[in-house]
N, C-alpha and C positions, 0 to 999 in steps of 0.2 A: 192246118185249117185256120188255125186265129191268123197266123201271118199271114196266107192269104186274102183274108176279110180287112184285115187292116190295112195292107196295100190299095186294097180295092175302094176300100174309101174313101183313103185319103186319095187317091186319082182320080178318086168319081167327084171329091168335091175341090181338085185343083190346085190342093196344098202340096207346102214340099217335108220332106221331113222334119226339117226346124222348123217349121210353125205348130206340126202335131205335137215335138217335145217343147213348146211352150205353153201348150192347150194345158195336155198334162204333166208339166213341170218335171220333166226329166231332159237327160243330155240327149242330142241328135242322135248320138251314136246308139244310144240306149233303142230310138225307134225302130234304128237299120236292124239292129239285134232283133227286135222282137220279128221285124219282115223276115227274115232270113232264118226264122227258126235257131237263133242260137242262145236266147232265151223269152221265156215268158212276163207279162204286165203280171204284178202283185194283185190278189184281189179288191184293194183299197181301188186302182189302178182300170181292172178290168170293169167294176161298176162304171167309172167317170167314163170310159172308153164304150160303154153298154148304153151308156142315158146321152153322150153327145152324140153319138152316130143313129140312136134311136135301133140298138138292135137288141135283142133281147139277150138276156145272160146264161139261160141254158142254152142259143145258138154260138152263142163265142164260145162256151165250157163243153159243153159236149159232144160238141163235131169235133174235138181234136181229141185223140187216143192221147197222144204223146201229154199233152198240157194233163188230162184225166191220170195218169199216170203217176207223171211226175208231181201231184198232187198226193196221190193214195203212198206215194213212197214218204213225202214229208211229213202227212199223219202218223205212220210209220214209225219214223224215226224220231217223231216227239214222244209219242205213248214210251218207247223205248226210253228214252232219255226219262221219264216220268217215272216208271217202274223201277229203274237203276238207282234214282235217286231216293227214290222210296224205299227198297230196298238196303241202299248203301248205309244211307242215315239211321235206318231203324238196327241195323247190326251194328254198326260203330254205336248207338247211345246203349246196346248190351253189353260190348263190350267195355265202354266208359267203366260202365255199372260194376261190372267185374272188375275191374281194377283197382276203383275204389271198396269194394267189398276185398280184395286182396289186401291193400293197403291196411286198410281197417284192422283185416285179422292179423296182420303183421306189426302191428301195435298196441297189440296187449287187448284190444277189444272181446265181448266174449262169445267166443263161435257159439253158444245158442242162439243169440239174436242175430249172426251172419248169415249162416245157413240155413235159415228159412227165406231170407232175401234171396241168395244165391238162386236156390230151389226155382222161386217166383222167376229169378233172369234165367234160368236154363229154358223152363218148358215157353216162354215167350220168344227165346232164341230157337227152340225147337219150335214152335207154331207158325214164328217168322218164316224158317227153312222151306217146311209143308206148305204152306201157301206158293209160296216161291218156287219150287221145285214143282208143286201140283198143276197151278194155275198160269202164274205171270212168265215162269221161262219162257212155255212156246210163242210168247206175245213179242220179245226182245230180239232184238239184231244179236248174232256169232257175239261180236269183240267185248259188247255190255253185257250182255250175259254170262262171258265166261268168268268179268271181272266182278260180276256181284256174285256170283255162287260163286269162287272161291273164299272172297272177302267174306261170305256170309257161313260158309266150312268152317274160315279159320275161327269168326266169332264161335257159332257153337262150338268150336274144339276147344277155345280159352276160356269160354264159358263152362264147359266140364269139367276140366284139371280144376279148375277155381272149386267148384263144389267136391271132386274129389280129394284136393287137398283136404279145404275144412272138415271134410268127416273123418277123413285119416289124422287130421289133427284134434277133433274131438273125440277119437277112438284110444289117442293116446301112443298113437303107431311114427309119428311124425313129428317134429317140434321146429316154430318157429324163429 
């Protein structure tokens, strides 16, 4: 639909394709692209191409499935990108945490004061998961979702040995 209307304009007011990509500052090729359906103007793009032809923006956006589409997919695949990295980031600064609470106790430090820390990164590791698993997986694409719920497994798994250790080491069962 927009390729059509775009054609149509530009015919109806006589130009040729270079002169529309110099209206809107893109390559010739770029305009044949958008006529030909083999891509779409950016919304930056499809305003200036709405206010110069005088057509309205829900008549270019919403007479085309394909443009409507191929928009609900890029929403899509940000949220995704957003919840992975939210994800990703909040299980790696647990697991950080665990590490150095490991290090710590591996240096003479004294597991009273580790193992309430630990405790606090488990159930945050464990609340992270829940959330995760509850809420944001069905929101994610296959490939990012498989890659933060492992990465977010293996934190809570290192985040338990980490507190299992300390208490088996402050039970006197284990030594550093």
């Amino acid at each position: 639909m927009i390729a059509e209307i775009l054609k149509a304009q530009r015919k109806k007011r006589g130009q040729t394709q270079q002169e529309v990509a110099e209206i809107f500052n893109v390559a010739r090729q770029t305009v044949s692209n958008w006529e030909n359906e083999k891509n779409y103007p950016d919304i930056p793009t499809l305003v200036a191409i709405s206010d110069y032809y005088e057509i309205s923006l829900d008549y270019l956006m919403k007479g085309d499935a394909k443009y409507m589409a191929k928009m609900a997919n890029e929403a899509r695949l940000l949220l995704t990108i957003r919840i992975g990295l939210f994800s990703g980031i909040c299980g790696g600064a647990l697991l950080v945490f665990s590490i150095i609470s490991f290090l710590a106790a591996s240096n003479d430090s004294r597991l009273e004061n580790i193992i309430p820390v630990q405790l606090l990164i488990v159930i945050a590791a464990i609340w992270l998961c829940v959330i995760h698993f509850k809420n944001l997986k069905e929101q994610m694409a296959a490939p990012i979702r498989t890659a933060a719920s492992g990465f977010l497994l293996a934190a809570l798994f290192v985040t338990l040995l980490c507190l299992m250790i300390f208490i088996l080491a402050a039970m006197g069962l284990i030594h550093f």
